[in-house]
C-alpha positions in Angstrom: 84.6 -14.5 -90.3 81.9 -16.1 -88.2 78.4 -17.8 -89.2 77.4 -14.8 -91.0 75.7 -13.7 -95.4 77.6 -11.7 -96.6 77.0 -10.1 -100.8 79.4 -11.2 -103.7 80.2 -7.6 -103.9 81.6 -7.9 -99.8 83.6 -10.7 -100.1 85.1 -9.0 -103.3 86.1 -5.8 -101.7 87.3 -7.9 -98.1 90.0 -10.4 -101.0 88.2 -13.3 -100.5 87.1 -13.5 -103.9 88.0 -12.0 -107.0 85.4 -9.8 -109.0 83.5 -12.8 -110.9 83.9 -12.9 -114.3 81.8 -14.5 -117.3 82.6 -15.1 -121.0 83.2 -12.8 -124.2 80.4 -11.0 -125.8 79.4 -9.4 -128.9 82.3 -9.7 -132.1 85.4 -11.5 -129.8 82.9 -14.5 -129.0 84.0 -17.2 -130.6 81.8 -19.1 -133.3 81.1 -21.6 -134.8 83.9 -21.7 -137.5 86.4 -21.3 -134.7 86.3 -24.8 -133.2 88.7 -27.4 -133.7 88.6 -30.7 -132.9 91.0 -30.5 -130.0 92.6 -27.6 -127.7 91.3 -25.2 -125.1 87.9 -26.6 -123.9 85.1 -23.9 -124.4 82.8 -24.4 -121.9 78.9 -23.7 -122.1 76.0 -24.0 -119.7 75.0 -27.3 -121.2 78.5 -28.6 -120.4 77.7 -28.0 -116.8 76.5 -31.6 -116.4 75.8 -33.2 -113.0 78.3 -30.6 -111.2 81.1 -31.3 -113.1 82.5 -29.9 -116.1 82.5 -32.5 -119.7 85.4 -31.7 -121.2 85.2 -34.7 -123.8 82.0 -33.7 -125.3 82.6 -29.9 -125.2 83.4 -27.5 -128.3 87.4 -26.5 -128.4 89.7 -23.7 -129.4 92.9 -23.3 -130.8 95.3 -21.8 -127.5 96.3 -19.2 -130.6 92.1 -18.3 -130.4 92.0 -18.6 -127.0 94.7 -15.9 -126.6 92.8 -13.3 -128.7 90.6 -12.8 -126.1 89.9 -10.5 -123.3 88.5 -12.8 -120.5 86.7 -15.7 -119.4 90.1 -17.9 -118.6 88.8 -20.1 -115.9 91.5 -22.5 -114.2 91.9 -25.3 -112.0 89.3 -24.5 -108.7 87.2 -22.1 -110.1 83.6 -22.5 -109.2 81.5 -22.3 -112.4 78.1 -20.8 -112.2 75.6 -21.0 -115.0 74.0 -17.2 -115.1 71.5 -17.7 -118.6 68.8 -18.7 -119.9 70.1 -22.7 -118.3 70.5 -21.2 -114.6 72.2 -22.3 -111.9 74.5 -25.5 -113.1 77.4 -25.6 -110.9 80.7 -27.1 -111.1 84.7 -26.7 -109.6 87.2 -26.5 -112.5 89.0 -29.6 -112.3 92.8 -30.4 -113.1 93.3 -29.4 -116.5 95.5 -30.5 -119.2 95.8 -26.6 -120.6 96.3 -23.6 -119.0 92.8 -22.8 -118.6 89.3 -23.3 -120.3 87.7 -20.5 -121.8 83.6 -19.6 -121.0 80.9 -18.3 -122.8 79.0 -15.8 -121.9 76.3 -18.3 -120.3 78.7 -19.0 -117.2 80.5 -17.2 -114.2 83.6 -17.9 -112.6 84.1 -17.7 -109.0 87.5 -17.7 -107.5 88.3 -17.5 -104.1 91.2 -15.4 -103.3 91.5 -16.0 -99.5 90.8 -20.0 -99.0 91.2 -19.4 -94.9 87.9 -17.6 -95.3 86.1 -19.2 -98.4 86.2 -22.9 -99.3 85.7 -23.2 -102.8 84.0 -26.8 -102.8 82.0 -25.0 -100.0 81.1 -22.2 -102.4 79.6 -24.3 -104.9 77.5 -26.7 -102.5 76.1 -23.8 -101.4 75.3 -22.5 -105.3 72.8 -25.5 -104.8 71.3 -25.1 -102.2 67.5 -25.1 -102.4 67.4 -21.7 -101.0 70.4 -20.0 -103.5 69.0 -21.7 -106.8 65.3 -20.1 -105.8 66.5 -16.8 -105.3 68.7 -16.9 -108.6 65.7 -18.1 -110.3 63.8 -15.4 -108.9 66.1 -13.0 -109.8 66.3 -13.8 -113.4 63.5 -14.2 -114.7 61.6 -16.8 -113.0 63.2 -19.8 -114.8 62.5 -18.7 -118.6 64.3 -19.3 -121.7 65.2 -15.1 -121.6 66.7 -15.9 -118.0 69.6 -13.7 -117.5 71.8 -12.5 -114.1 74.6 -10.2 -115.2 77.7 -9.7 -112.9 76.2 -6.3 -111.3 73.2 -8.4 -110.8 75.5 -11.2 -109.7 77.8 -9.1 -107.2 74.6 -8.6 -104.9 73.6 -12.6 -104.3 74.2 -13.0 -100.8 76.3 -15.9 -99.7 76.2 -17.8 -96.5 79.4 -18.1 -94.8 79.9 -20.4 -91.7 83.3 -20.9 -89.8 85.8 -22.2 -92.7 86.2 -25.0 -90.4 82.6 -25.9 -90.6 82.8 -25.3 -94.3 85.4 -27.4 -94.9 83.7 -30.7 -93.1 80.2 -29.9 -94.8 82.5 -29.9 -98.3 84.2 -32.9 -97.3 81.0 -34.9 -96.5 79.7 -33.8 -99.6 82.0 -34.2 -101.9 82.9 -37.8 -100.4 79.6 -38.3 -102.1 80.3 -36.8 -105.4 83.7 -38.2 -105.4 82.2 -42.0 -104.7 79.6 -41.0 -107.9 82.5 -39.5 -110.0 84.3 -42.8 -109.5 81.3 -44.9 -110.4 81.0 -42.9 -113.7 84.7 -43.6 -114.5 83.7 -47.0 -113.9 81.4 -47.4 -116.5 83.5 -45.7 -119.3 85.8 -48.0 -118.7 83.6 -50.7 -118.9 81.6 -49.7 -121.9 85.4 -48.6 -123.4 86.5 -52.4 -123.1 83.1 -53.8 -124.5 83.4 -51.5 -127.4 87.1 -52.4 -128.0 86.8 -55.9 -128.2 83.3 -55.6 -130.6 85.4 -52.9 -132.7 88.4 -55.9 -132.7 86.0 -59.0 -133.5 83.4 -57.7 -135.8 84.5 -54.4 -137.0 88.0 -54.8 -138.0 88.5 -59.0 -137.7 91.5 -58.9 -135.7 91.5 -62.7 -134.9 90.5 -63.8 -138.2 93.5 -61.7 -139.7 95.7 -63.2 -136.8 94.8 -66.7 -137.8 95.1 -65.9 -141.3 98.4 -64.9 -140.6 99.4 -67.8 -138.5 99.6 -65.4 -135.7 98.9 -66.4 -131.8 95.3 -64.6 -131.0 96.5 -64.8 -127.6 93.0 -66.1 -126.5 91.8 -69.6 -125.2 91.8 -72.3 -127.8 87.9 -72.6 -127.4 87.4 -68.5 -128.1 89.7 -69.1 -131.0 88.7 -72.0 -132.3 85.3 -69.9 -133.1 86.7 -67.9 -135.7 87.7 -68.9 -139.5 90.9 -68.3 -140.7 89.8 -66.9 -144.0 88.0 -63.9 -146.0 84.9 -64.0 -148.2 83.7 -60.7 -150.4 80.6 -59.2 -149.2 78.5 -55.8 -150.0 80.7 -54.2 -147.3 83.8 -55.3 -148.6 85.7 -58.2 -147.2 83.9 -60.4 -143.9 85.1 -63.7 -142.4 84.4 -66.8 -144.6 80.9 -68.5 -143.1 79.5 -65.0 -141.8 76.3 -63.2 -143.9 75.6 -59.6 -144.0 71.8 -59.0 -143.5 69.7 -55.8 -142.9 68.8 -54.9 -139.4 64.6 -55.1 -140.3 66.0 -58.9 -140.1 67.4 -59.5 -137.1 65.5 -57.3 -134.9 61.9 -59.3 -133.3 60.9 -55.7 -131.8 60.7 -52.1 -133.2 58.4 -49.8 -132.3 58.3 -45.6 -131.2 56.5 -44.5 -128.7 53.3 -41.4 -128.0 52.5 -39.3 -125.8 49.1 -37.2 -125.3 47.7 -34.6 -127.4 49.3 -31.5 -126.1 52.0 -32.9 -125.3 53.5 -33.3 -121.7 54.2 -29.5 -120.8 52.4 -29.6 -117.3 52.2 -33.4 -116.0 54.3 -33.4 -113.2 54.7 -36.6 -112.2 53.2 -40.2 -113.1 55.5 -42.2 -115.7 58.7 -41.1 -117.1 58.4 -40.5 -120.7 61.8 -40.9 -122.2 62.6 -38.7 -125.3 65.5 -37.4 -127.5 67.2 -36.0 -124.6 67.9 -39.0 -122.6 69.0 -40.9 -125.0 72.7 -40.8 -123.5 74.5 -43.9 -123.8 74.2 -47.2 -121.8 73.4 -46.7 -118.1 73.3 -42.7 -118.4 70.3 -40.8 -117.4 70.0 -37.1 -116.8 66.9 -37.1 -114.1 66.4 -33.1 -114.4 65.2 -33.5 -118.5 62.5 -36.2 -117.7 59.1 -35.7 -118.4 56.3 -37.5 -117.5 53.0 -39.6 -119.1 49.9 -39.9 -116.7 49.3 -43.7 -115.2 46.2 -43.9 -117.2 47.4 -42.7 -120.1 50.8 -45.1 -120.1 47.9 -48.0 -118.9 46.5 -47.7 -122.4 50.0 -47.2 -124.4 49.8 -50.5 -126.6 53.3 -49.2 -127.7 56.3 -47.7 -126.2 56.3 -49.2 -122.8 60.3 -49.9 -122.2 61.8 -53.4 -121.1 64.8 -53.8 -119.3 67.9 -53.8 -121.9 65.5 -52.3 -124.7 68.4 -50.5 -127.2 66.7 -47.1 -127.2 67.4 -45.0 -130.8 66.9 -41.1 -130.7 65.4 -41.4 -134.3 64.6 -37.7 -135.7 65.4 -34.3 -134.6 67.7 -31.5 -135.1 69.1 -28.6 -137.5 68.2 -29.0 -141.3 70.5 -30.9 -142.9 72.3 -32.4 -140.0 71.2 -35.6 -137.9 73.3 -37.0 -135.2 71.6 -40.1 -134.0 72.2 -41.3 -130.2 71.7 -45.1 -128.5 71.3 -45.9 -124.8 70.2 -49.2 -123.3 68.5 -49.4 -119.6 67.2 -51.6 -117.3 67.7 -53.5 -114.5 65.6 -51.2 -112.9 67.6 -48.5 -113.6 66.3 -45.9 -113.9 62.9 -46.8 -113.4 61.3 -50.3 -113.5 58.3 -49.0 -115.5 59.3 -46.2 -118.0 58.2 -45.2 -121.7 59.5 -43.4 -124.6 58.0 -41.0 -127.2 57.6 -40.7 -130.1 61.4 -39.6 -131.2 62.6 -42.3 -129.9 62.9 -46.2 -131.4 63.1 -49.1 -128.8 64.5 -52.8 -130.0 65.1 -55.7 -129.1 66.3 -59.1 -131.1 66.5 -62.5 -129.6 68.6 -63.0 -132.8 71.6 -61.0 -131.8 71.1 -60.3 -128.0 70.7 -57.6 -126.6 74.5 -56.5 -125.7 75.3 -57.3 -129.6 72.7 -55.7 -131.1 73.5 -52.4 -128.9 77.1 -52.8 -129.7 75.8 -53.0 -133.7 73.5 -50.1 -133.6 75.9 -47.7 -131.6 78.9 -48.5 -133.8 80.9 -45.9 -135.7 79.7 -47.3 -139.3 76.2 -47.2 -138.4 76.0 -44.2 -136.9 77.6 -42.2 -139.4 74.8 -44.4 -142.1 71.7 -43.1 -139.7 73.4 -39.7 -139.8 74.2 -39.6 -143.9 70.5 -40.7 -144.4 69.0 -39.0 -141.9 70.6 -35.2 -142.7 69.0 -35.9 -145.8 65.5 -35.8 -144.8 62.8 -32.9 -145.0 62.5 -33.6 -141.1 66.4 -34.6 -139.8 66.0 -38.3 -138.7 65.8 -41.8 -139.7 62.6 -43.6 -140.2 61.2 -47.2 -139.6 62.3 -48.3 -143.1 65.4 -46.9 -143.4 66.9 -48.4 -140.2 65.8 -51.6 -141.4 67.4 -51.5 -144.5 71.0 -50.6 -142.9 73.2 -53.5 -143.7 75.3 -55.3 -140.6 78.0 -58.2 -140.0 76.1 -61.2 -138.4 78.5 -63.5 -137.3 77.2 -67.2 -135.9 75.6 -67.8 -133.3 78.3 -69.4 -131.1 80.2 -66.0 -131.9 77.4 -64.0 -130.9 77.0 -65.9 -127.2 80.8 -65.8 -126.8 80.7 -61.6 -127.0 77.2 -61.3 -125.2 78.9 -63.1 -122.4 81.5 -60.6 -121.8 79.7 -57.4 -122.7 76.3 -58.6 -121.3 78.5 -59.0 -118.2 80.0 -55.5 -118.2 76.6 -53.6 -119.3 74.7 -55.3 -116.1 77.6 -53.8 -114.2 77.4 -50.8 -115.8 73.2 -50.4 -114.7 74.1 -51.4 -111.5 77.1 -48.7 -111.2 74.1 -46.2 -112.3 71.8 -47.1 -109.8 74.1 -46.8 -106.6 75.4 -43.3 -108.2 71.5 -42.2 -108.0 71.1 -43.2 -104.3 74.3 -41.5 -103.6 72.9 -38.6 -105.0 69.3 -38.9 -103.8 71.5 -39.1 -100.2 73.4 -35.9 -101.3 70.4 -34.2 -102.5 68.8 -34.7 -98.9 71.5 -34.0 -96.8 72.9 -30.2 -98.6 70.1 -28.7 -97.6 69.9 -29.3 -94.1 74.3 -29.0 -94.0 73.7 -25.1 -95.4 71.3 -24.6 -93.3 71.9 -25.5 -90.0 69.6 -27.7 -89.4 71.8 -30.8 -89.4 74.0 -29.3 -86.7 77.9 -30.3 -86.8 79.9 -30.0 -83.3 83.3 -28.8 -83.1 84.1 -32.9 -82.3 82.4 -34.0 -85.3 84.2 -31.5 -87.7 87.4 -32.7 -85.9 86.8 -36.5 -87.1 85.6 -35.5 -90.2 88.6 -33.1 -91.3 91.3 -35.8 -89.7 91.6 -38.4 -92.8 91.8 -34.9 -94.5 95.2 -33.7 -92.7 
């Protein structure tokens, strides 16, 4: 095919790709009422997430749904293109567990037809490129919330198209990248999974003081189980092990305070101090750099609150629909992502020297808790939970000894977790520099070096 551009509509009409295709519009869309809480995963822009695709945190359709309607059945190898109003996320359809996923209207399938022509890891690396994600801005709108590129808008985006060997080593250097950053974020569900799991066992449902009770083997070391009681005592939420209390969190915590930003807000400051908000608040060690907005140096200089400290438990506090709250925790640090950072003011930072900081994270971002912020919150004129009403949710304190024993083990696996984060953003900050200059030419590859770099691949 040679080192040549070519339009979407060309490589269509030559059966290298299929006519793109987005989601159903009008009446067939699916809404709101249609989701279930497990089945065929409906993907939107927003579920376009650092070039892959969440299927966890995605809204679902029944397969009978799914059937109903007349397109947007995306399947394993797709390339996913995000075409409005949130242009130009990328991602390749991984392995599914259904027959396909079904798209909204926001997002494009591309499916290559002829793979001895088109790589389809390729494909999307070239989606974002520098140069393709300008001209689809361009072309839309300039980056608005009314950005839109329709599929006869869509069928005339040129695409770059270099020997499918060269293709296929660029993809492959790459995606070794994205693989290694994939693998990272595994990583660290697992290792947030297992903290959670063993809080959830010792302080939510008392698994080794029922054991003991029961004269069952805990199947830990004498001096972990030694510990724990061996009975119950009534408390305000219900039964706790005997010799633990039940206080409200305005007790345990030795820091609580929201942040500010400057009048105006932050809508053109373009760089200085990130200024963490709602939208970052993703979980511990999960950061989405594109959403960041900044504070100027002089203004954070003269912040007397809201400057973040490594392991601060960070508490998206108000926002959302009328009625409806859904409160978020993250912790950071470690210099991940920033060593000097700030939050505004929807957002709550803690700290306890009481509980630690892996316990009280554990506390804040468990089920009970969460669903408390959420009931009280929904309630509210403005969705969200204020100073007094987080300190008056009530939580298991367990003693001290207990505490040191968890924060051990979970302090252990959330410094690991940071870590994990940080080597994930230089891989991509070493992705980021070397796609453009792959597409482009400018980082030449010889016939010897494509060679060696396909050969692991045969």
């Amino acid at each position: 095919m040679g080192s040549d551009v070519f339009k979407v509509s060309e490589l269509v009409e030559r059966n290298i790709l299929e006519r793109p295709i987005d989601g159903n519009h009008g009446e067939i869309h699916p809404k709101g009422e249609d989701f279930v809480s497990s089945g065929v995963p409906f993907i939107m822009a927003s579920d376009l997430v650092n070039g892959t695709v969440d299927m966890i945190g995605c809204s679902f359709i029944s397969l009978e749904q799914a059937s109903t309607l007349r397109k947007g059945f995306s399947v394993e190898g797709d390339v996913l293109l995000s075409h409005k109003a949130t242009m130009g996320r990328t991602a390749v359809v991984p392995r599914l567990s259904t027959p396909y996923i079904i798209l909204t209207p926001q997002v494009t399938y591309y499916r290559v037809k002829d793979p001895s022509s088109l790589n389809n890891r390729f494909l999307k690396y070239y989606f974002d490129s520098d140069s393709f994600q300008d001209l689809l801005s361009n072309w839309s709108g300039g980056g608005s919330t009314r950005s839109y590129l329709g599929i006869t808008e869509q069928l005339r985006l040129p695409v770059l198209c270099p020997p499918v060997a060269t293709q296929k080593a660029i993809a492959h250097i790459l995606g070794t990248l994205d693989d290694k950053i994939e693998l990272l974020r595994q990583m660290n569900e697992t290792l947030e999974t297992m903290a959670r799991a063993l809080f959830k066992s010792w302080f939510v449902d008392f698994d080794l003081v029922r054991k003991k009770a029961d004269g069952l083997p805990t199947g830990l070391p004498k001096e972990i189980e030694d510990l724990f009681p061996s009975e119950f005592e009534d408390s305000e939420l219900g039964d706790i092990p005997k010799g633990w209390r039940v206080q409200p969190v305005g007790a345990v915590l030795t820091e609580l305070e929201t942040g500010t930003r400057p009048k105006g807000g932050v809508g053109g400051i373009r760089s200085g101090i990130p200024s963490v908000g709602a939208e970052n608040i993703l979980g511990a060690g999960k950061y989405d750099f594109s959403k960041e907005r900044f504070v100027s140096r002089e203004f954070y200089s003269q912040m007397r609150r809201g400057k973040v400290h490594s392991e601060d438990v960070l508490l998206y506090k108000d926002g959302g629909k009328p009625g409806e709250f859904r409160p978020r925790v993250s912790l950071l640090g470690l210099g991940y992502p920033y060593d000097e950072f700030a939050i505004n003011e929807h957002v709550f930072r803690m700290r306890s020297a009481i509980l630690g900081q892996p316990f009280l994270y554990f506390s804040i971002s468990s089920e009970r808790v969460l669903w408390e912020m959420g009931e009280r919150g929904g309630k509210a004129a403005i969705p969200g939970i204020n100073q007094q009403e987080l300190n008056s949710i009530m939580i298991v304190i367990p003693p001290v000894a207990v505490i040191e024993a968890f924060n051990k083990f979970a302090g252990s696996q959330l410094h690991r977790i940071l870590r994990n984060a940080a080597e994930s953003t230089s891989l991509s900050t070493i992705r980021d520099s070397l796609l453009p200059k792959l597409i482009s030419g400018e980082l030449e590859l010889t016939d010897d070096m494509i060679a060696k770099i396909l050969e692991p691949a045969k």
